[in-house]
C-alpha positions in Angstrom: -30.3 3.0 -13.4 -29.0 5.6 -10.3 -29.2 2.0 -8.3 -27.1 0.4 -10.3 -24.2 3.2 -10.5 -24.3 4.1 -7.1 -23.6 0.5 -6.3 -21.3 -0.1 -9.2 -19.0 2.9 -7.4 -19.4 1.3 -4.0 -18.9 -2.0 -4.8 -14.6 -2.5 -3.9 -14.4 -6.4 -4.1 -12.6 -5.8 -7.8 -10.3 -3.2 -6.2 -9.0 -5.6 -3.4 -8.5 -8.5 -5.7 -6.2 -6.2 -7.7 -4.3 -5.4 -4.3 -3.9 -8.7 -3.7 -2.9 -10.0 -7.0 -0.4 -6.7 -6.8 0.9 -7.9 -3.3 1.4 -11.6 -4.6 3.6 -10.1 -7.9 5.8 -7.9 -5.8 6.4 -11.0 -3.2 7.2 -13.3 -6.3 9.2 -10.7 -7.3 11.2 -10.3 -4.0 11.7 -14.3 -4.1 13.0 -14.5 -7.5 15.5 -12.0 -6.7 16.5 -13.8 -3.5 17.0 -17.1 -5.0 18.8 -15.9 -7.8 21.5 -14.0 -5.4 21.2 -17.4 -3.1 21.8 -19.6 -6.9 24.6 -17.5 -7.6 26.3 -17.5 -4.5 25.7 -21.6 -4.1 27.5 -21.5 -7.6 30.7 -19.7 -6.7 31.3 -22.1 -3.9 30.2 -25.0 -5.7 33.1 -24.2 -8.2 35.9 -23.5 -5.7 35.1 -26.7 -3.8 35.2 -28.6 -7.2 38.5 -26.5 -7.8 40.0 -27.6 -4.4 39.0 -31.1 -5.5 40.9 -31.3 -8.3 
């Protein structure tokens, strides 16, 4: 039984998957952020070419 909790606490493949999935949620994060400034930006002159179009 001392085996199996003294490898359980040494054992950190869980705790890096966590990192990673932590890394991958802050980085999808960042994008969606980016592409919304990038969408919103695109919009505004989007709408004052279709302005000086008219």
């Amino acid at each position: 039984m001392r085996n199996l909790v003294s490898r359980f606490i040494k054992d950190e493949s869980g705790a890096t998957a966590i990192e990673y999935g932590l890394i991958a949620a802050l980085i999808a994060v960042v994008i969606i952020g980016v592409l919304t400034n990038i969408g919103t930006s695109l919009k505004t002159k989007l709408e004052a070419v279709n302005t000086g179009l008219q």
